[in-house]
PAROVEX-9910 format. One record per residue (C-alpha): residue in one letter; x, y negated, z. Coordinates in steps of 0.001 Angstrom, whole numbers, padded with zeros to 6 digits, always signed. Layout:
N
AXYZ/...
***
This chain:
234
X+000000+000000+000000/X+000755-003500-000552/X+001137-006495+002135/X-001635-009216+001169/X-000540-010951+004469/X+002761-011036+005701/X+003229-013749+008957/X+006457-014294+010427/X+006817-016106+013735/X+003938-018728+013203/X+003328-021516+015723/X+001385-024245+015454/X+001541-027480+018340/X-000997-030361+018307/X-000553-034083+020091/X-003715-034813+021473/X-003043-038092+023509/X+000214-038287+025128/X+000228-034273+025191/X+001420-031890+023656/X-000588-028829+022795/X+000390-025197+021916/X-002077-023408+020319/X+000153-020855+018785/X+003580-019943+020092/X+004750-017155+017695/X+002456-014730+016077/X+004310-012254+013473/X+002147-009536+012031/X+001177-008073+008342/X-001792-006937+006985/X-001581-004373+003829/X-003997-004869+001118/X-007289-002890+001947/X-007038-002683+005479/X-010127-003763+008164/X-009132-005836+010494/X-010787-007331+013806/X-008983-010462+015057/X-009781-011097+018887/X-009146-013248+021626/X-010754-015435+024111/X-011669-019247+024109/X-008329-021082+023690/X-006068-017789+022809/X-005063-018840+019256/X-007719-017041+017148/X-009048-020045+015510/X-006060-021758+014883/X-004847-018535+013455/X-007804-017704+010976/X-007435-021303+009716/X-003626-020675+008794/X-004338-017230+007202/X-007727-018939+005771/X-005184-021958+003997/X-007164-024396+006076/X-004490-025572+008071/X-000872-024710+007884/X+001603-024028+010737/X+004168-026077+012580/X+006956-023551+012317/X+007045-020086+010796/X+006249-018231+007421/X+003313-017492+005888/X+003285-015210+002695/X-000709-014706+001147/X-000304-012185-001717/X+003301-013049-002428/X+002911-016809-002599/X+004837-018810+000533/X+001803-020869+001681/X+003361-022188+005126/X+004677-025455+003250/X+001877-026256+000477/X+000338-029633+000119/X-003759-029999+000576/X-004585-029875-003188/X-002355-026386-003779/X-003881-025052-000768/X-007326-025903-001722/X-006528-024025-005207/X-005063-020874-003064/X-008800-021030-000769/X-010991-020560-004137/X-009055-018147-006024/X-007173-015789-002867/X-010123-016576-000307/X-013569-015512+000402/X-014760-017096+003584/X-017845-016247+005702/X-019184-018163+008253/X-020766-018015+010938/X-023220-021030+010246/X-023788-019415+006265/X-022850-022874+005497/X-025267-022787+001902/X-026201-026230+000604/X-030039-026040+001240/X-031171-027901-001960/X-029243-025273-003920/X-030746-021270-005005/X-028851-017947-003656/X-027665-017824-007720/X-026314-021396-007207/X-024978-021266-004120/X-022946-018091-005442/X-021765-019615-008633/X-019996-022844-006188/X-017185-021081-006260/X-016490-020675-009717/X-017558-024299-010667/X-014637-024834-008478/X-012592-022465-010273/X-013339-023344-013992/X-014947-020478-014627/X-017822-021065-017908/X-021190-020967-017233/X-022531-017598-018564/X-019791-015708-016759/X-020709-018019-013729/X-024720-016758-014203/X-023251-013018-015117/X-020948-012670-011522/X-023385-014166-009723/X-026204-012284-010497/X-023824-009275-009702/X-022686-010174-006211/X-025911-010498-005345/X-027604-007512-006528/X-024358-006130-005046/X-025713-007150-001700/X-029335-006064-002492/X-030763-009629-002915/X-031367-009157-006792/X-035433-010160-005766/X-033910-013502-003869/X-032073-015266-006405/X-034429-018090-007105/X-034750-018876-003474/X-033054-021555-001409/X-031864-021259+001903/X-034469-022331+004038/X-036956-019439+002018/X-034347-016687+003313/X-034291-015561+006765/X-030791-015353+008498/X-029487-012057+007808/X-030527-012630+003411/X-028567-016384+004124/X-025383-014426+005232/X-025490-011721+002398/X-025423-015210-000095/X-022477-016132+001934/X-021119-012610+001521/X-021626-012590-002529/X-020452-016268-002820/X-017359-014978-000650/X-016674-012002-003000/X-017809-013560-006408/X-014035-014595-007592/X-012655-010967-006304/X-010370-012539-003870/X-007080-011144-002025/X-008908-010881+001257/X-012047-011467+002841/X-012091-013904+006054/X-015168-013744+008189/X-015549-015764+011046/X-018171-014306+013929/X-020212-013633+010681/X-022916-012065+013034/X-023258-015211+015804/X-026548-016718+014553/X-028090-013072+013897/X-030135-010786+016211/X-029203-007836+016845/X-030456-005514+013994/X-029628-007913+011291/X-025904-007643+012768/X-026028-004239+012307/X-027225-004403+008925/X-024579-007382+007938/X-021803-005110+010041/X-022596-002120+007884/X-022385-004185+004525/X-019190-005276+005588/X-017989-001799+006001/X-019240-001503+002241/X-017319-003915+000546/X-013896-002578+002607/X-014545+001149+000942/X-015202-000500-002358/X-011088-001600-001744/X-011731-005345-000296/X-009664-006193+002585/X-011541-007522+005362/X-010289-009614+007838/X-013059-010511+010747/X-012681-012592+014001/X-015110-012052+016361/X-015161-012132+020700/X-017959-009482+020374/X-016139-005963+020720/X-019208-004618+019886/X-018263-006167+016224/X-014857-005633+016445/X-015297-001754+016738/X-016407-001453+013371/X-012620-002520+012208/X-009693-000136+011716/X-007315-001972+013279/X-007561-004883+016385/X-005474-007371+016631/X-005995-009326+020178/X-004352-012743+020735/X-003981-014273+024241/X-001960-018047+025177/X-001050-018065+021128/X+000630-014589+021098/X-000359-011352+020028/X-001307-009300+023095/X-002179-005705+021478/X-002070-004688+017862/X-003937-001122+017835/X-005583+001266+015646/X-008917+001480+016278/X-009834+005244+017150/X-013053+004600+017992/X-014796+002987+014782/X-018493+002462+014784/X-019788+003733+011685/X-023400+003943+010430/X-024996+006164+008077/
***
């Protein structure tokens, strides 16, 4: 297997005031293309700081950061921005669809961005989303979808430029219980069709359905296990 991520002692300090602020001392780690990974930690242990470094949303005071063989520790905003569309597909927590916008054109965003012509744009989008069973929903906008159909358009818009990796943040916060399951278990879909999935969470109850947890604690990795235990559905 190949190494899609590939960190090497990455810190990253803030000034806030007259202080200064470590929210990552030294985190080295590497992720091979089509693993499942969980990414934990409590409030203030680095995990957000680190999924926006590995996400190209921010990048690090010190240290190395190699995304599918390009050095992305040192890029300016605009070649980071082009390394988000095309290596990227985020999921969030709050969907974050533009509500004026259908499922179909909330998908194709991506690929505006990207340059991508407008048949192909129609083509892949209609694809993701049958690929996440919401061929019936692609007319709708967001406020005609309940929450779990709003986060399957944010997993198809996510996977609609077949990015390096997959980067979901507590994709299952705003969601009862049963639609996490169902989200959960679509997840674990797109990682056997050879996506790598990257997802940090606090739940462990989410994190269980990874193969591999990674737990960071005062900006460090604390434990970097395989995960015997994987929850699995049927």
């Amino acid at each position: 297997m190949s190494k899609v991520i590939e960190c090497t002692d990455l810190a990253k300090h803030y000034r806030v005031g007259t202080q200064d602020v470590i929210a990552l001392r030294s985190v080295s780690l590497q992720i091979e293309r089509g693993e499942y990974v969980a990414i934990m930690g409590p409030s203030g242990s680095g995990k957000s700081t680190f999924m926006n470094i590995i996400g190209c949303l921010d990048t690090p005071t010190h240290g190395e950061y190699i995304l599918n063989g390009k050095n992305v520790s040192r890029m300016s905003d605009n070649e980071l921005a082009e390394v988000r569309n095309t290596e990227i597909g985020f999921v969030f927590q709050t969907f974050n669809l533009l509500p004026r916008y259908t499922a179909k054109e909330n998908v194709m965003l991506p690929m505006v961005y990207a340059g991508v012509d407008k048949k192909t744009r129609e083509q892949r989008a209609l694809q993701a989303l049958a690929n996440v069973d919401l061929s019936d929903r692609v007319s709708h906008r967001p406020n005609e979808l309940s929450g779990g159909q709003r986060q399957r358009v944010a997993v198809a818009r996510a996977l609609v430029n077949n990015p390096s990796i997959i980067l979901a943040d507590e994709p299952t916060g705003n969601l009862d219980s049963k639609t996490s399951v169902d989200i959960m278990k679509l997840f674990g879909q797109i990682h056997e069709r050879g996506n790598t999935v990257i997802v940090v969470t606090h739940e462990e109850d989410i994190a269980k359905h990874a193969h591999r947890i990674i737990r960071l604690r005062d900006g460090i990795v604390e434990y970097d296990i395989k995960n015997e235990h994987i929850t699995r559905y049927e």
